[in-house]
C-alpha positions as CSV (number, residue, x, y, z in Angstrom):
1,X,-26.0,-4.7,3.3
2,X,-24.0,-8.0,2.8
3,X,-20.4,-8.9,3.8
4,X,-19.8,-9.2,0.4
5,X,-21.2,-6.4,-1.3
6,X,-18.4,-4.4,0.8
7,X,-15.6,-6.5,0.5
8,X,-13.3,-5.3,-2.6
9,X,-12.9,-7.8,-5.2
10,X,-9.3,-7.6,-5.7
11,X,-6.7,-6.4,-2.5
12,X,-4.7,-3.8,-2.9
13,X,-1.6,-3.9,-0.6
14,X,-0.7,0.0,-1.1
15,X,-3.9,0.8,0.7
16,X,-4.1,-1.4,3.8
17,X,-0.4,-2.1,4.6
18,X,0.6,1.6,4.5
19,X,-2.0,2.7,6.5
20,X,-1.1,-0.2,9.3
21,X,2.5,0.4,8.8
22,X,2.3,4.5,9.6
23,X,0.2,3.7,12.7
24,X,3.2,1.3,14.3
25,X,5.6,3.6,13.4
26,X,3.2,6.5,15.0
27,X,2.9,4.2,17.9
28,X,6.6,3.3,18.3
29,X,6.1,-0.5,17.8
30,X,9.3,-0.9,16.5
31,X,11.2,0.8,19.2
32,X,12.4,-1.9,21.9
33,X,10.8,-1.1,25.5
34,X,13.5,-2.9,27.9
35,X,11.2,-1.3,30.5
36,X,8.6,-3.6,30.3
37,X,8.4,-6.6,32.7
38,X,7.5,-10.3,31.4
39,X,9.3,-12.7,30.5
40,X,11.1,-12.6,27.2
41,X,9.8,-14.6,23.8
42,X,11.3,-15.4,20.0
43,X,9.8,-16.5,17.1
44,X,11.7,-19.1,15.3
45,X,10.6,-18.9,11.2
46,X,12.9,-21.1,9.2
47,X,14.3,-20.0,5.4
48,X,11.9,-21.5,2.9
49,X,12.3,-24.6,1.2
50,X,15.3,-23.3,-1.3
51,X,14.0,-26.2,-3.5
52,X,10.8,-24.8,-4.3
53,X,8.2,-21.9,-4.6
54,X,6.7,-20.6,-0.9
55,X,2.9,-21.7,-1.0
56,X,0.5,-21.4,1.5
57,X,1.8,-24.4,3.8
58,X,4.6,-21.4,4.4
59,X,1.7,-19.6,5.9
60,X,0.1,-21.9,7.6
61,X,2.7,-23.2,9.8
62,X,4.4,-19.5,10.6
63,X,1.2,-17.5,11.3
């Protein structure tokens, strides 16, 4: 069978990002672990441009 032949045509958000978001929560991903060694890390993501629509540049430079 072919990559494409089982790749849906359209996503649907309500079927992959629930799923993903129970198994963090299951897996307490959210829950700080002060515990851990290693040094500590941020992300910086700036506001978007508030004079224009977010396009794909947005993702791009944050992912």
């Amino acid at each position: 069978m072919s990559m494409a032949a089982s790749l849906p045509s359209v996503y649907e958000p309500g079927q992959v990002e629930n799923k993903w978001y129970e198994y963090w929560r299951e897996n307490n991903y959210f829950a700080p672990r002060p515990d851990l060694e290693g040094e500590a890390f941020s992300i910086v993501m700036p506001p978007p441009n508030v004079t224009g629509s977010l396009h794909l540049g947005h993702a791009l430079d944050n992912t």
